[in-house]
C-alpha positions as CSV (number, residue, x, y, z in Angstrom):
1,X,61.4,66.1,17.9
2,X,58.5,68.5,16.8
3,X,55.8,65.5,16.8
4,X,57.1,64.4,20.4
5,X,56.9,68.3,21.7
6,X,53.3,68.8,20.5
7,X,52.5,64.9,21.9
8,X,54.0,65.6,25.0
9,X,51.9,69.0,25.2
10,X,48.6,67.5,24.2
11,X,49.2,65.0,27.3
12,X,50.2,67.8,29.4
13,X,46.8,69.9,28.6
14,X,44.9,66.6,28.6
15,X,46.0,65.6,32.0
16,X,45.2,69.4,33.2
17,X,41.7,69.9,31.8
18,X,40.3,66.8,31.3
19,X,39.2,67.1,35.1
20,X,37.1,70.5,34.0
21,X,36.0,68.6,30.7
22,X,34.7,65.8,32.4
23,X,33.1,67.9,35.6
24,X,31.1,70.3,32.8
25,X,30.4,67.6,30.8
26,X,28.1,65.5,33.8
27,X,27.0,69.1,35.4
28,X,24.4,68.6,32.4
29,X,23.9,64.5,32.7
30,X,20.3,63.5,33.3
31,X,21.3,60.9,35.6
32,X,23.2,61.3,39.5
33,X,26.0,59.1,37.9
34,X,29.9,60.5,37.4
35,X,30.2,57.1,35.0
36,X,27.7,56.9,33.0
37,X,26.1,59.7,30.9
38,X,22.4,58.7,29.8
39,X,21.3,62.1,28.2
40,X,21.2,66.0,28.6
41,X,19.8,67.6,30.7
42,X,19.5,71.0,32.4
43,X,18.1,69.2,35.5
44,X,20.6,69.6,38.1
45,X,21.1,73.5,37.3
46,X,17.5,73.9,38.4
47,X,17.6,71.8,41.7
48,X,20.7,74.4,42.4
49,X,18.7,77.4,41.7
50,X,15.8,76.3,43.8
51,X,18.6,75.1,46.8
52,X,18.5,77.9,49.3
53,X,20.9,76.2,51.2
54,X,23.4,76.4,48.2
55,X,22.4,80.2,47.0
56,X,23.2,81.1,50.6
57,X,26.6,79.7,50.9
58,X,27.3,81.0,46.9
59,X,25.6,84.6,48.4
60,X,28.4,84.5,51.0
61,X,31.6,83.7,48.7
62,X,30.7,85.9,46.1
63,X,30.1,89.0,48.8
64,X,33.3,87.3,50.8
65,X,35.6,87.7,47.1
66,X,34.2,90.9,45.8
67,X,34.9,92.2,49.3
68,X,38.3,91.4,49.7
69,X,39.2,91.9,46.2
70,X,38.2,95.5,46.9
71,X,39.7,96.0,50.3
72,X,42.8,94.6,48.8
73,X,43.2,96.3,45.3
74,X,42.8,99.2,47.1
75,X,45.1,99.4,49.6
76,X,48.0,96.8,47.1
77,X,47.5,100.1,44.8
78,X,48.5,102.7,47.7
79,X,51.1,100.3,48.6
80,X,52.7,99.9,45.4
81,X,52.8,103.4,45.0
82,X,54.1,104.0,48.3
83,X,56.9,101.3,47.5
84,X,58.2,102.5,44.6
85,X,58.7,106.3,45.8
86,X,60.9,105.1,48.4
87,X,64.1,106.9,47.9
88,X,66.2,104.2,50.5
89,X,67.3,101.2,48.6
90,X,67.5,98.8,51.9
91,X,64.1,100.1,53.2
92,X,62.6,99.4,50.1
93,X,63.9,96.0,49.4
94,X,63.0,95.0,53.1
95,X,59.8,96.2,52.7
96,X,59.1,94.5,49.4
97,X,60.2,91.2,51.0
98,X,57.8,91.7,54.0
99,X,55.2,92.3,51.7
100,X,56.0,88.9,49.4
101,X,56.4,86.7,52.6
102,X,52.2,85.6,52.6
103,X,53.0,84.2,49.2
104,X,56.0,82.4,50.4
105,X,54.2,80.7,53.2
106,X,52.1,77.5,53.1
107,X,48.4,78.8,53.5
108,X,48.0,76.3,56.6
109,X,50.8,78.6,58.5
110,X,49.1,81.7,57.2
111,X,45.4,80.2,58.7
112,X,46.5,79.1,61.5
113,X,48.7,82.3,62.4
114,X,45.6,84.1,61.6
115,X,43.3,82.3,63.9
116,X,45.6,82.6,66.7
117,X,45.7,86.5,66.0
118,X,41.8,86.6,66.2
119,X,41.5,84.3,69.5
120,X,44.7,86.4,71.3
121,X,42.3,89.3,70.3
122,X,38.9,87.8,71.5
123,X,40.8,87.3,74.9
124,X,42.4,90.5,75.3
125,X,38.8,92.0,74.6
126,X,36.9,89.1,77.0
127,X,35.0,88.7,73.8
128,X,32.8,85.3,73.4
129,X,33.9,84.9,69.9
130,X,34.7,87.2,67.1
131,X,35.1,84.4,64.2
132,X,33.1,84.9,61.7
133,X,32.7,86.8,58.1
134,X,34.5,89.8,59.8
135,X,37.6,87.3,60.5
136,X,37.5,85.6,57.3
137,X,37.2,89.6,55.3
138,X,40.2,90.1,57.1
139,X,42.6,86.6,56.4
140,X,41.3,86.7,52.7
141,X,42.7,90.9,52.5
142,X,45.6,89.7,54.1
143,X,46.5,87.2,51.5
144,X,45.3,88.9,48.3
145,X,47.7,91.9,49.6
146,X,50.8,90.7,48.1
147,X,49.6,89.6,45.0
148,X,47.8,92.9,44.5
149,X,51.1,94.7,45.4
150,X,53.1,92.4,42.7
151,X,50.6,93.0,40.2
152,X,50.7,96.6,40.2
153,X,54.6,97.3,40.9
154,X,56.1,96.3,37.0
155,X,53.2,98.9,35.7
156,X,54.5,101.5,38.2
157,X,58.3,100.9,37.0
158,X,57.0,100.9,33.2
159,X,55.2,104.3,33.5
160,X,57.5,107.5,32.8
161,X,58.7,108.7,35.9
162,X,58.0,112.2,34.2
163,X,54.2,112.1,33.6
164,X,53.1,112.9,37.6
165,X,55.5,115.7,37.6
166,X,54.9,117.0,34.5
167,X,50.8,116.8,35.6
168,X,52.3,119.2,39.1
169,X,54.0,121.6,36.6
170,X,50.5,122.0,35.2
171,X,48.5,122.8,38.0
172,X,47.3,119.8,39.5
173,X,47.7,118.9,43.1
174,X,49.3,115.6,44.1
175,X,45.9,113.5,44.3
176,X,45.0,114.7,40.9
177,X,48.0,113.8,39.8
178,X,47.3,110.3,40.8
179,X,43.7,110.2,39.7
180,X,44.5,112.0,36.0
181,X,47.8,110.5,35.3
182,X,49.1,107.8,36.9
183,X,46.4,105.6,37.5
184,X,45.0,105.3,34.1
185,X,48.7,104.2,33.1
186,X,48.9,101.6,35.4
187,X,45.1,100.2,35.4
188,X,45.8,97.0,33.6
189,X,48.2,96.1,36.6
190,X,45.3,97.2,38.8
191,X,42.7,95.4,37.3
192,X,44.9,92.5,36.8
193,X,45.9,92.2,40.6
194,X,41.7,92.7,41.5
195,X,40.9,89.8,39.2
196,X,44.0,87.4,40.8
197,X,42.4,88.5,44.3
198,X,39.0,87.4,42.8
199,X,40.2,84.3,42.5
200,X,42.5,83.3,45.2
201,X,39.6,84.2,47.2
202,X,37.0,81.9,45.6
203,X,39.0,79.2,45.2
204,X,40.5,79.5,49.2
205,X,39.6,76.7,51.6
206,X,42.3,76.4,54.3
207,X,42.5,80.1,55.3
208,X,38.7,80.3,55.5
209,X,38.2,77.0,57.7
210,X,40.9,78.2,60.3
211,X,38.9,81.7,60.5
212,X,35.3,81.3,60.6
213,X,32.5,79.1,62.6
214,X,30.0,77.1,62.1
215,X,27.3,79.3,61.3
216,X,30.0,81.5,58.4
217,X,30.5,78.9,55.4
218,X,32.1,80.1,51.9
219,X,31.9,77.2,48.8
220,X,34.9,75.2,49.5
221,X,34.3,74.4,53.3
222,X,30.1,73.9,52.3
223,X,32.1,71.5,49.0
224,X,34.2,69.4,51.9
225,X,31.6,68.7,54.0
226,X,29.6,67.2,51.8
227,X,32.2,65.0,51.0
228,X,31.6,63.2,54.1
229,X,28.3,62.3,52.6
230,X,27.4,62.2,48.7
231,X,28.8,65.2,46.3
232,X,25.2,65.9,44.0
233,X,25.6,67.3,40.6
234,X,24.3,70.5,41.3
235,X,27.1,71.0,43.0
236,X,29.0,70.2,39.5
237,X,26.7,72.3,38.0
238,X,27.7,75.7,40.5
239,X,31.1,74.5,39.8
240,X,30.7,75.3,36.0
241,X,29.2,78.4,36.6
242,X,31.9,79.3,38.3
243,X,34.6,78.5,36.4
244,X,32.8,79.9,33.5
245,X,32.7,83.4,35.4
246,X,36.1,83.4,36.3
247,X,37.2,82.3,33.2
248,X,35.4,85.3,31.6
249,X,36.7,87.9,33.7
250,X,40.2,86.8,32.7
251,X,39.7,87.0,29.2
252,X,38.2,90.5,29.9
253,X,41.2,91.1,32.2
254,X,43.9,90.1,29.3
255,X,41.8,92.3,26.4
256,X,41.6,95.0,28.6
257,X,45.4,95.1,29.3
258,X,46.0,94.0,25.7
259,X,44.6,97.2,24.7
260,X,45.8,99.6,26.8
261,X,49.4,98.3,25.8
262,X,48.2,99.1,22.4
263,X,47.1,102.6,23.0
264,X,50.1,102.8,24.9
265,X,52.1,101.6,22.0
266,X,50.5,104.3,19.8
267,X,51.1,107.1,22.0
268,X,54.9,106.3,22.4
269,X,54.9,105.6,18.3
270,X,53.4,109.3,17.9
271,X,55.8,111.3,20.3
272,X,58.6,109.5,18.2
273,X,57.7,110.5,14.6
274,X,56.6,114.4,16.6
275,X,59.9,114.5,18.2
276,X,62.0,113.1,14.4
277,X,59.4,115.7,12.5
278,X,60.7,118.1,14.7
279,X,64.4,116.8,14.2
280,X,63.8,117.3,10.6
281,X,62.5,120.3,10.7
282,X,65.8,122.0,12.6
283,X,67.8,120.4,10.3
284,X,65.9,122.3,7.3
């Protein structure tokens, strides 16, 4: 049974990144050929770095994520917070499932809704056309929100309920509270969510096509339109880039949280052998 279980996971990651293997592999082919690799070669990463056309469109999704991500992280964080010091049960469970529902829904509904938002508002305004990098900042917040939001809510509920109070009792005012105390304690959930958003937002296609014109193109809608025509390798080539970035910032994202549960760790671990010193020493 243990041979089958590794087999049968081998296939499993084989079937999942062969696809990535395969893409980085002919980003560095010498030849414009998905089937046959004559020789490396770093010749396609230089035609994209001398492709304005290509820096512009990567120039816009990076600004587009980093954007977004921000908006987002900011205001999932102040909603979290908000959340979780509700005192009524229903209010807070409604609100938590209002907040969950743009996961739940197909992205096609949520672009779709969104772009008939934007034109309702471009008619009630007599507007010519508001779509655009504004309108597609706005869909992609909307949709990193709740991931933000659930990112950040199980550090909130881990943190001692104590530590803000006991930071009032010491002289601090409600926003220092926040800034000194709770926030460091729940960063990892923080940076966590802003890394998710990164990537929900580079990798979105659907949302941004409903929301945007012609002249407004992020990677994936500049990626489908050439597949009308002929996909080139430097397009492979941006692709590795990119998945090398994001796959960086997650393994920053997972030793960052990885040690702040460690320091975490050792706090708790040192209040327990003060508080059984302390035991032992009323016993003496």
């Amino acid at each position: 049974m243990k041979i089958l279980s590794r087999v049968y996971m081998a296939l499993i990651f084989l079937f999942l990144y062969a696809p990535l293997i395969i893409m980085v592999l002919f980003s560095f082919n010498e030849a414009n050929s998905l089937s046959n690799f004559t020789g490396f070669s770093l010749k396609w990463y230089e035609e994209l770095f001398q492709s304005e056309e290509v820096l512009d469109v990567l120039y816009n999704t990076l600004i587009l994520a980093l954007l977004s991500s921000l908006i987002a992280t900011v205001i999932g964080t102040a909603a979290a917070v908000g959340i979780e010091k509700m005192r009524t049960r229903w209010l807070k469970s409604t609100v938590n499932t209002i907040s969950n529902m743009p996961m739940m829904n197909p992205d096609i509904v949520t672009g779709i809704s969104m772009a008939l938002l934007f034109a309702f508002a471009m008619k009630l305004f007599n507007m010519e056309s508001i779509f655009g990098f504004w309108t597609v900042l706005i869909a992609h917040v909307t949709f990193n929100l709740p991931y933000v939001i659930l990112s950040v809510v199980p550090k909130i509920r881990q943190m001692d309920r104590y530590l803000p109070e006991a930071a009032l009792d010491l002289g601090c005012t409600p926003l220092q509270s926040f800034f000194k105390v709770e926030l460091p304690a729940i960063l990892p959930g923080v940076l966590s969510g802003f890394v998710m958003a990164i990537t929900l937002s580079l990798d979105d296609f659907v949302i941004s096509y409903f929301n945007t014109d012609g002249d407004f193109q992020t990677l994936p809608i500049y990626i489908f339109g050439m597949t009308k025509r002929t996909v080139t390798p430097d397009i492979y080539s941006l692709s590795t880039l990119l998945f090398a970035g994001v796959l960086l910032m997650l393994i920053l994202s997972n030793l960052l949280q990885s040690h702040a549960e460690k320091k975490e760790q050792q706090r708790a671990n040192a209040m327990r052998r003060q508080a059984r010193r302390k035991t032992e020493g009323g016993r003496k």
